[in-house]
N, C-alpha and C positions, 0 to 999 in steps of 0.2 A: 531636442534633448542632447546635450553632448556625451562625450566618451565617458569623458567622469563620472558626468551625473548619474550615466546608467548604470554604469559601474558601481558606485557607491550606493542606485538605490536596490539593486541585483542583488550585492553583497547586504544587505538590511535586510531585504526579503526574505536573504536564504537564511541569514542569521535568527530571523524571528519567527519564520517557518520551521526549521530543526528543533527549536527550543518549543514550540507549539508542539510539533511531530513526539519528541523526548516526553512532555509534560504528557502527552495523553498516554501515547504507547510505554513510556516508561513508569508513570504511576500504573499502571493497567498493568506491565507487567509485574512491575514488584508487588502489586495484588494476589495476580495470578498464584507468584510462587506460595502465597501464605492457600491461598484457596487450593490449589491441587495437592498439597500434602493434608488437607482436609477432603475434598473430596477425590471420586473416583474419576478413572479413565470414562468410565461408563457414564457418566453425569456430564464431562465435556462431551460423548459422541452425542449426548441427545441435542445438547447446542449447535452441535455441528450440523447435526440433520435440520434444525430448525433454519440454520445462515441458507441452507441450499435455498430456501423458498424466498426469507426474507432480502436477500441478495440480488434475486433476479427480479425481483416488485422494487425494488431501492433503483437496478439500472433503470426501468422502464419509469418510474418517478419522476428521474432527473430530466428523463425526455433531449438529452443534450441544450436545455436552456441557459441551463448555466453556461456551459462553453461558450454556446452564440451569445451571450450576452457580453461575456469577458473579452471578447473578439469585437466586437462592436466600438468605436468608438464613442459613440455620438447618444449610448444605449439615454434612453428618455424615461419618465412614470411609465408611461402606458405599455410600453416593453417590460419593466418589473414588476408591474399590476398583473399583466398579461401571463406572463410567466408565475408568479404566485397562485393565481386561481386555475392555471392547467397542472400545477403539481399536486396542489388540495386534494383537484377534482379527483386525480388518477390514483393518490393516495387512499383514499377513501376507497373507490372502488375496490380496491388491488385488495385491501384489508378485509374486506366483506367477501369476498372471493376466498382468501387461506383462512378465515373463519371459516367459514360453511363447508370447505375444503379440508379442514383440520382430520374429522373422522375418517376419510380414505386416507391421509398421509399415515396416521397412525396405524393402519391397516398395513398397509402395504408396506413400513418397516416392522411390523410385530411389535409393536409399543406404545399398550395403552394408552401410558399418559402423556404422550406426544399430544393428545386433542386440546388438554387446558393446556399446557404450555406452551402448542402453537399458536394457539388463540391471543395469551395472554403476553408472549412474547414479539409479536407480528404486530405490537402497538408499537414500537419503537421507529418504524419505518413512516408511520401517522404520525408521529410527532414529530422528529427527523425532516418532514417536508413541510414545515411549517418556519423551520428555519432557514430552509434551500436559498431561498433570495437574499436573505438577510446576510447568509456568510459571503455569496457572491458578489453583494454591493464590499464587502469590504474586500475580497482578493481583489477587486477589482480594483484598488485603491489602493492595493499592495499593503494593506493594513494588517500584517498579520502579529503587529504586538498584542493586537485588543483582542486578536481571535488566540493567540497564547496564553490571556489572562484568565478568561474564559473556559478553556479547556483546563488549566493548572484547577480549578475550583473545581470543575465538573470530575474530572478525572479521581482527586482526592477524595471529595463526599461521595460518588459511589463508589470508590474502594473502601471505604470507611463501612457504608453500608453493607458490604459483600462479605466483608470479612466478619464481621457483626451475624447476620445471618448465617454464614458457615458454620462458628463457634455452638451458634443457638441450635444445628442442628437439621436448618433447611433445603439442606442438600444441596439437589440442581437449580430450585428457585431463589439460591444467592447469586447465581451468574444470571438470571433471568431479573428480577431485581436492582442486581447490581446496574445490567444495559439500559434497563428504562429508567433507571436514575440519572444517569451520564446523558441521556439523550434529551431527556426533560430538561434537568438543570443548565445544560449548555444551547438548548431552543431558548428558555424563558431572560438566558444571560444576552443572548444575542438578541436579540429584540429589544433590551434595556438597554445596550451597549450602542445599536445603531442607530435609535431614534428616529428609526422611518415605520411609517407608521401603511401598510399597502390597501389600498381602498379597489372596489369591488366593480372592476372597471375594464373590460374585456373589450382587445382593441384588437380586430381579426386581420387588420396591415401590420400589427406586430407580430402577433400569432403566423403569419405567414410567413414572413421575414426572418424570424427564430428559428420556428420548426423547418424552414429549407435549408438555413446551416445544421441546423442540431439535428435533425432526423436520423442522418447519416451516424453520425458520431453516438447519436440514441442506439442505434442497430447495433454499430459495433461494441457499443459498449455490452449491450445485451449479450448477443453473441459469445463475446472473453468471459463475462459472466457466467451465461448457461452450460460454458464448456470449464468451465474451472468447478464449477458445482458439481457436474457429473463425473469429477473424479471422487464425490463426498459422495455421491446415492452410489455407485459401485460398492467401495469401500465398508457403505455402513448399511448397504442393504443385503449384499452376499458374503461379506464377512461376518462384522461383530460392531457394534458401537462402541464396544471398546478399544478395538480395533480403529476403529475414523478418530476417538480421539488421540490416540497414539499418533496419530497422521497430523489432525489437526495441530497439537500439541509441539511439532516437530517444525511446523510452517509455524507459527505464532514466534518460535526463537531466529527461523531464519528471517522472519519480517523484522526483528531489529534493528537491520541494516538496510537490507532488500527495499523492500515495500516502504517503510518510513522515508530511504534516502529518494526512491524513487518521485512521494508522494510529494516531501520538496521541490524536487526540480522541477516536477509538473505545476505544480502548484504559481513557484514564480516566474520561471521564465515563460511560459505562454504569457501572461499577461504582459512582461517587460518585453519580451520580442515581438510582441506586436505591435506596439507601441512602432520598432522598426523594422515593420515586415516592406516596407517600398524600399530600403537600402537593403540591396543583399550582398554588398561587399560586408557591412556592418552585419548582416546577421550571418554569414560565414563564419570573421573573425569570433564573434559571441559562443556561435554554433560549438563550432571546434574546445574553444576551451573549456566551455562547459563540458565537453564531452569529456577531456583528457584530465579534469580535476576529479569530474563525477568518478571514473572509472578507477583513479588511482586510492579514492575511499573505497568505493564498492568493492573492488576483489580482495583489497588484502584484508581486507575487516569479515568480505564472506569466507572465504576461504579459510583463514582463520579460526571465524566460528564453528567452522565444518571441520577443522583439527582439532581443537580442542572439546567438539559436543558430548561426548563419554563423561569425562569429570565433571563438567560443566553442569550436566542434567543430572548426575548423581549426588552432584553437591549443592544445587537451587533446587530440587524437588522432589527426590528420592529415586532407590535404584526400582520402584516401579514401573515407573519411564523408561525403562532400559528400553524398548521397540522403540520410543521418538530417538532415542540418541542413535541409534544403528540408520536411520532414515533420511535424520538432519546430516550429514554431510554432501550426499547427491543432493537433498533439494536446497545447499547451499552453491554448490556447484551452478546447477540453472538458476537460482534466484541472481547469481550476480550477475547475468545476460538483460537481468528485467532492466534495469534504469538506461542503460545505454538501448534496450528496444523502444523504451516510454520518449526521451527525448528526440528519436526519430520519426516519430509517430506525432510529437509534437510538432515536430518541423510542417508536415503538414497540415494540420491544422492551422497553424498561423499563415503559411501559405494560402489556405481558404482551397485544400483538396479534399472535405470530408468525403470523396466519392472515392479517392484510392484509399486511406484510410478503412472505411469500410471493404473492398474489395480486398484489401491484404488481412481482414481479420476472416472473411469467408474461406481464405487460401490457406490461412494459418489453422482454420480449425479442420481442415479436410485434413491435412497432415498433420493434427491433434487425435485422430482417432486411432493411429499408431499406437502410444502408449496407453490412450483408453482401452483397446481391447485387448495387449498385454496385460491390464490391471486386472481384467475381469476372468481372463485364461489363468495367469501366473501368479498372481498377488502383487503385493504392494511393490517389493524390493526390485523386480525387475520391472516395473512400470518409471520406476525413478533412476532409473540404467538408461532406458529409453530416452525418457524426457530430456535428458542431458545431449543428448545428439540433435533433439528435434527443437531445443533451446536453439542450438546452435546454428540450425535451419532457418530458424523464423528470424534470429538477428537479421542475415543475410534479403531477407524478404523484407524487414522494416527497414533497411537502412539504403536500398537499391534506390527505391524512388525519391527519397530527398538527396541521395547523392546526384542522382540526375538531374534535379531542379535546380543545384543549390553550389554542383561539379566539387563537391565532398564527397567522394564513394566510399563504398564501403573498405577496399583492399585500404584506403587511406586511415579511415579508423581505426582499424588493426594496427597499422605500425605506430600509428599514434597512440593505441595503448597499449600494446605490445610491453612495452615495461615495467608497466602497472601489474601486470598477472605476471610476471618474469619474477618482478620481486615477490609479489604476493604466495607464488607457488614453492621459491625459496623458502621464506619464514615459517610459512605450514608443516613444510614438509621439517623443518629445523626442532617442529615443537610437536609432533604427530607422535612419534614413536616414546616419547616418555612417559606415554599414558601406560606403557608394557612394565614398568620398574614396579620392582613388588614392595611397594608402599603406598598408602593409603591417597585416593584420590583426593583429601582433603590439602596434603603436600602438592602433589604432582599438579592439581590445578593452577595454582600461586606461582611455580616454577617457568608451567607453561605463557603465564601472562605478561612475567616477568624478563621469562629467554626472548620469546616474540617482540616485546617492545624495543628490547635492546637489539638485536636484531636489527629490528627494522629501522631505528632512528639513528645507528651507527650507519648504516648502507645509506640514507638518505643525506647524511651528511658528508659523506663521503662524496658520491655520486654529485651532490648537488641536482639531484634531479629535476628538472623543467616544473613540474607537476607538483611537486613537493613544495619547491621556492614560492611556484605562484600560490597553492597553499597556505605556506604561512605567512605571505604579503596580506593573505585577506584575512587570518585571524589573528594577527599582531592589531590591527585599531576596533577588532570585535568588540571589546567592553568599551570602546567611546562610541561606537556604532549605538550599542543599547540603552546608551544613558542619554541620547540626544532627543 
């Protein structure tokens, strides 16, 4: 494949990945906003306690097949046969497990109806794994127009549904509702969309061959899992569930940028750099720029959202919210560390090291119980004080070892974004303090989106910035990219 080609088919990827990422996350949210000014804080923490269980049966589902499989070149049937009837199988179990399991969870947060909701929400991960292969034949294939199309439909009919049942009066089981609709209709779309059809055919020279890469990358994924959940059972077992959704609610605005821009870059560069993991001059050069475009979105878009979350959350959802708006600024802070920690973590994996990989996620959570047992001594606000230093920690831990493999260190990443967060902390700090002007935040929002932009698109024109230029080199032929 040449320079071009990758290039041009990188820049597709990421284009019809973002609009995939926007279409789900952003109909979900614009849902959202209509659902949380109908319902309660209280009605998101029950959801949130339910994600803690359903989240860590989802890592242990995926079993890392998907990854070995996308890494693979040569992946054959009996590899995706393989891999389908060990996700069933585990699905199945895991669900009959937080069924039967449902009355002590309930228990043990003081909330009855946590048993049918858990039962009846903990389907979603059952059907979820019935699609596992099907969306990985097509990353694999860097197909993510069809998996775009798919998610716009899924995403839409369950916000349709959600907001239908809130209106009707059904509380918390319009977000319960809502997820098994989006997860059905986007299983039954994908299987019609990919025309493969997997037959019942258990090959244990594949099953070996998978589970040796993915084991690893299975653990760790657990692991980040089990340790991001257990800032949800603190939160909503010794505080309040209304309390965890004011938390939850606070992450779901920071994942706009965060977590969505993150879930792109992972999404398509593993598969295109693997494609050239034997050139490491090539995947250096790759390496780096992805890094320096990702980072020049990432901070000034988080950072950003972490200046303006006051008006922001007072004028999408009401001044009820006010505890997510006082929260989202620090976990915008450490969210814009995640995509520059995710692409180094990538680096390994395409390397074919799920064994450091794994070993930097056991390291990462031993110096994870820092702000865990802040949270559980202090509360929320200084656990998110915390996290922002030990963000900072773990960059340096994910980025050590591919700079060693790859002679990209970390001190090198830094100067290379270094002006990403320069400007980004500019513009923030340019539009932070108008939220104090004694006029209505309905004004001051509009102000602040409007000073920021200009701001920032004066200084990048100015500057010419490295990051910027190569920025709008890749979305100047974006709408011929999509119409091809």
């Amino acid at each position: 494949m040449t320079e071009q080609s990758l290039k041009d088919k990188t820049v597709k990827g990421v284009a019809w990945s973002g609009i995939d990422n926007v279409a789900q996350f952003g109909v979900t949210f614009l849902v959202s906003i209509v659902l949380a000014r109908l319902l309660s804080p209280d009605d998101y923490g029950l959801i949130g306690i339910i994600s803690i269980f359903t989240a860590v049966c989802t890592a242990l589902i995926n079993g890392g097949f998907t990854t070995a499989l996308i890494r693979k070149k040569d992946a054959t049937d009996d590899d995706y046969n393989t891999a389908f009837i060990v996700n069933l199988g585990i699905s199945v179990l895991l669900y009959v497990v937080i069924y039967l399991c449902s009355p002590f969870i309930a228990e043990f947060f003081h909330r009855e109806e946590l048993v049918t909701l858990t039962q009846v929400a903990s389907l979603e991960m059952l059907i979820g794994a019935l699609g596992l292969v099907q969306q990985t034949r097509l990353t694999k294939r860097i197909d993510f127009k069809t998996q775009t199309k798919i998610t716009l439909v899924a995403s839409i009919a369950s916000g349709i549904v959600g907001i239908v049942m809130a209106f009707m009066g059904f509380g918390v089981w319009s977000l319960v509702v809502q997820s098994l609709t989006s997860q059905g209709l986007r299983t039954i779309l994908l299987w019609v969309a990919n025309k493969w059809v997997p037959q019942l055919r258990f090959s244990s020279e594949s099953f070996h061959e998978l589970f040796g890469f993915g084991w690893k990358i299975m653990v760790s994924g657990l692991i980040g899992t089990v340790w991001k959940e257990l800032y949800q059972v603190v939160v909503g077992r010794f505080y309040s569930p209304a309390t965890l959704g004011q938390y939850t609610r606070a992450k779901q605005f920071s994942s706009l940028f965060s977590s969505n821009l993150t879930s792109v870059i992972q999404r398509v560069t593993y598969p295109v750099l693997s494609t050239i993991q034997d050139d490491k001059e090539r995947m250096i050069l790759a390496y780096r720029k992805i890094i320096k475009v990702m980072m020049f979105i990432t901070a000034i878009s988080m950072l950003f959202l972490g200046a303006i979350s006051e008006p922001l959350l007072y004028c999408q959802i009401g001044p009820k919210w006010h505890e997510a708006a006082t929260y989202l600024p620090l976990i915008c802070i450490t969210g814009s560390f995640y995509p520059l920690q995710a692409i180094n973590l990538n680096m390994l994996q395409v390397q074919g090291r799920s064994d450091l990989y794994l070993e930097l996620e056991i390291v990462k959570k031993i110096i994870g119980i820092l702000p865990l047992s802040v949270c559980f001594m202090y509360g929320v606000m200084p656990m998110l004080y915390v996290s922002v230093v030990t963000s900072i920690i773990c960059y340096f831990l994910n980025s050590y070892f591919p700079g060693k493999l790859l002679g990209y260190s970390s001190w090198m990443q830094i100067r290379d974004i270094a002006p990403s967060y320069g400007l980004a902390i500019f513009v923030s700090i340019s539009v932070f303090f108008l939220k104090y002007l004694p006029i209505s935040y309905w004004i001051i929002l509009p102000m602040q989106i409007i000073l920021g932009c200009t701001i920032l698109l004066c200084v990048c024109q100015k500057t010419k910035m490295e990051e910027y230029v190569e920025l709008k080199g890749m979305v100047e032929p974006y709408f011929k990219i999509i119409k091809r």
